[in-house]
BALOBA-1460 file (C-alpha; in Angstrom, 3 decimals):
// residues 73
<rec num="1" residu="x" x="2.243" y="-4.970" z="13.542"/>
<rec num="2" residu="x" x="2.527" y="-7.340" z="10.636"/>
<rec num="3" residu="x" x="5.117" y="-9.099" z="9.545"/>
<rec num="4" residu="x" x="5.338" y="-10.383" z="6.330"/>
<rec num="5" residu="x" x="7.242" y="-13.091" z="4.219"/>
<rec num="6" residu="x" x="10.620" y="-11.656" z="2.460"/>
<rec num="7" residu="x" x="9.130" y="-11.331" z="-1.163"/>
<rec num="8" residu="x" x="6.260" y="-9.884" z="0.161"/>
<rec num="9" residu="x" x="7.885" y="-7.901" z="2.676"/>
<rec num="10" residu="x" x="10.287" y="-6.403" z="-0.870"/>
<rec num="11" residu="x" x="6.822" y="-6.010" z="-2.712"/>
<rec num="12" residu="x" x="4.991" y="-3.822" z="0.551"/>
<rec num="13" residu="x" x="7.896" y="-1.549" z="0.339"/>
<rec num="14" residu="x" x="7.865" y="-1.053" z="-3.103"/>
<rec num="15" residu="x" x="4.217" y="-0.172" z="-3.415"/>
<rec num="16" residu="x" x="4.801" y="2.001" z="-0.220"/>
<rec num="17" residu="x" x="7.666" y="3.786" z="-2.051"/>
<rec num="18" residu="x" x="5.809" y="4.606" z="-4.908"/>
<rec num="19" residu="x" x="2.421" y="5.436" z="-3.180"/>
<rec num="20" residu="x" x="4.808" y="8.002" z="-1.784"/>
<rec num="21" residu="x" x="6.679" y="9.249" z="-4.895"/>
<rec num="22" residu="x" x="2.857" y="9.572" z="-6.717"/>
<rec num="23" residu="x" x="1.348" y="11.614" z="-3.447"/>
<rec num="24" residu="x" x="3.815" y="13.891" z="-3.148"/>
<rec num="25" residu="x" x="4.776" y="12.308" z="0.896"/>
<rec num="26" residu="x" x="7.885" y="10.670" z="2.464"/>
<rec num="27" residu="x" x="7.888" y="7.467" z="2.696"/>
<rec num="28" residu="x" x="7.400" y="7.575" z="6.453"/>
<rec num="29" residu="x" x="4.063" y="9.688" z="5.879"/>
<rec num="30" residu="x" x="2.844" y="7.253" z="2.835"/>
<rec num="31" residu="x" x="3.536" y="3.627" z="5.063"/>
<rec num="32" residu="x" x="1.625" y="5.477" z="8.092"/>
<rec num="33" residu="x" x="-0.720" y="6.840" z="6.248"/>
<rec num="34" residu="x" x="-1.096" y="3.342" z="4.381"/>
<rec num="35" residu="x" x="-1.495" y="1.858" z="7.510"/>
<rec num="36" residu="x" x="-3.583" y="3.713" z="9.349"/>
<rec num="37" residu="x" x="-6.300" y="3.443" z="6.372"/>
<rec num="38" residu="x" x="-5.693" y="-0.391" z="5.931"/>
<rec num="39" residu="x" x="-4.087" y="-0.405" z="2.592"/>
<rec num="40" residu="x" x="-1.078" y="-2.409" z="4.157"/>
<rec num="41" residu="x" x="-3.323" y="-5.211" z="5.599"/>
<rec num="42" residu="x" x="-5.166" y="-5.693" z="2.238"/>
<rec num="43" residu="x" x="-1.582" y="-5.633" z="0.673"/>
<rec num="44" residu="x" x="-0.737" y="-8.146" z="2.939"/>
<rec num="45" residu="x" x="-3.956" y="-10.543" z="2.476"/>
<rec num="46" residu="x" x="-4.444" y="-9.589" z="-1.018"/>
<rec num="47" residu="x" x="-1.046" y="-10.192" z="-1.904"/>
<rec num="48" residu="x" x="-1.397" y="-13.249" z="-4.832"/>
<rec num="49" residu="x" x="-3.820" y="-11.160" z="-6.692"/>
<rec num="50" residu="x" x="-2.029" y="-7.592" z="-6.260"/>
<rec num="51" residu="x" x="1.100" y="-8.141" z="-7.160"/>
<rec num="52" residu="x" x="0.170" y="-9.754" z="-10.628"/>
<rec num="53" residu="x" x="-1.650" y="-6.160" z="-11.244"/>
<rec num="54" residu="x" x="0.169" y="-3.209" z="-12.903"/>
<rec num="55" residu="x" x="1.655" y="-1.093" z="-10.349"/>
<rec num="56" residu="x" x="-1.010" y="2.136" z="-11.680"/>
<rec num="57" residu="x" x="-3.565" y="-1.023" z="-10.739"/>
<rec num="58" residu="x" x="-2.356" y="-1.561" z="-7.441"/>
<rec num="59" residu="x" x="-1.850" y="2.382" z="-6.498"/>
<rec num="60" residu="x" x="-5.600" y="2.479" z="-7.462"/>
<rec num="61" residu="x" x="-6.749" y="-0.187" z="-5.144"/>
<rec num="62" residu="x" x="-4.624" y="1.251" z="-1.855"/>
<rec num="63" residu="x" x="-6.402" y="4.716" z="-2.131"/>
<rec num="64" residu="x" x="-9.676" y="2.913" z="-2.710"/>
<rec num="65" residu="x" x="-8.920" y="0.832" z="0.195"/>
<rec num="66" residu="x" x="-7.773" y="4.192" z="2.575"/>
<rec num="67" residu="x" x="-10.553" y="5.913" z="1.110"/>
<rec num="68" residu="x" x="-13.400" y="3.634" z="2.077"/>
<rec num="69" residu="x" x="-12.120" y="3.696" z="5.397"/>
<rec num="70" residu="x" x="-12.221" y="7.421" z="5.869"/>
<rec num="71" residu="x" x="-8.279" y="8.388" z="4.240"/>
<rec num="72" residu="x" x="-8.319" y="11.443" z="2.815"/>
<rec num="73" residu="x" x="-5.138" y="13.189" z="0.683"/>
């Protein structure tokens, strides 16, 4: 599990919550889903970089991310 620092912890479920909102899931299927593919680690060590991106930028990257490592919607 990771655990991350408060504002990143507020960003992760941000980008979760919209991730869901823009793929039609729950938010419970988009952070699994999100996790399972590795789109929350990356969040996690990618985190100075993402969250100066637009949020279109950073919904991009997290399907790039699942999809590389066999995520499918």
């Amino acid at each position: 599990m990771f655990f991350f620092p408060k504002k990143q912890s507020d960003y992760a479920v941000s980008c979760v919550s919209e991730f869901a909102a823009r793929h039609g899931m729950t938010q419970k299927e988009a952070f699994r889903f999100l996790y399972k593919y590795g789109a929350i680690a990356f969040l996690k060590e990618d985190y100075e970089i993402e969250h100066t991106l637009s949020y279109d930028d950073v919904m991009d990257d997290m399907l790039a991310i699942c999809q590389r490592n066999g995520g499918i919607l």
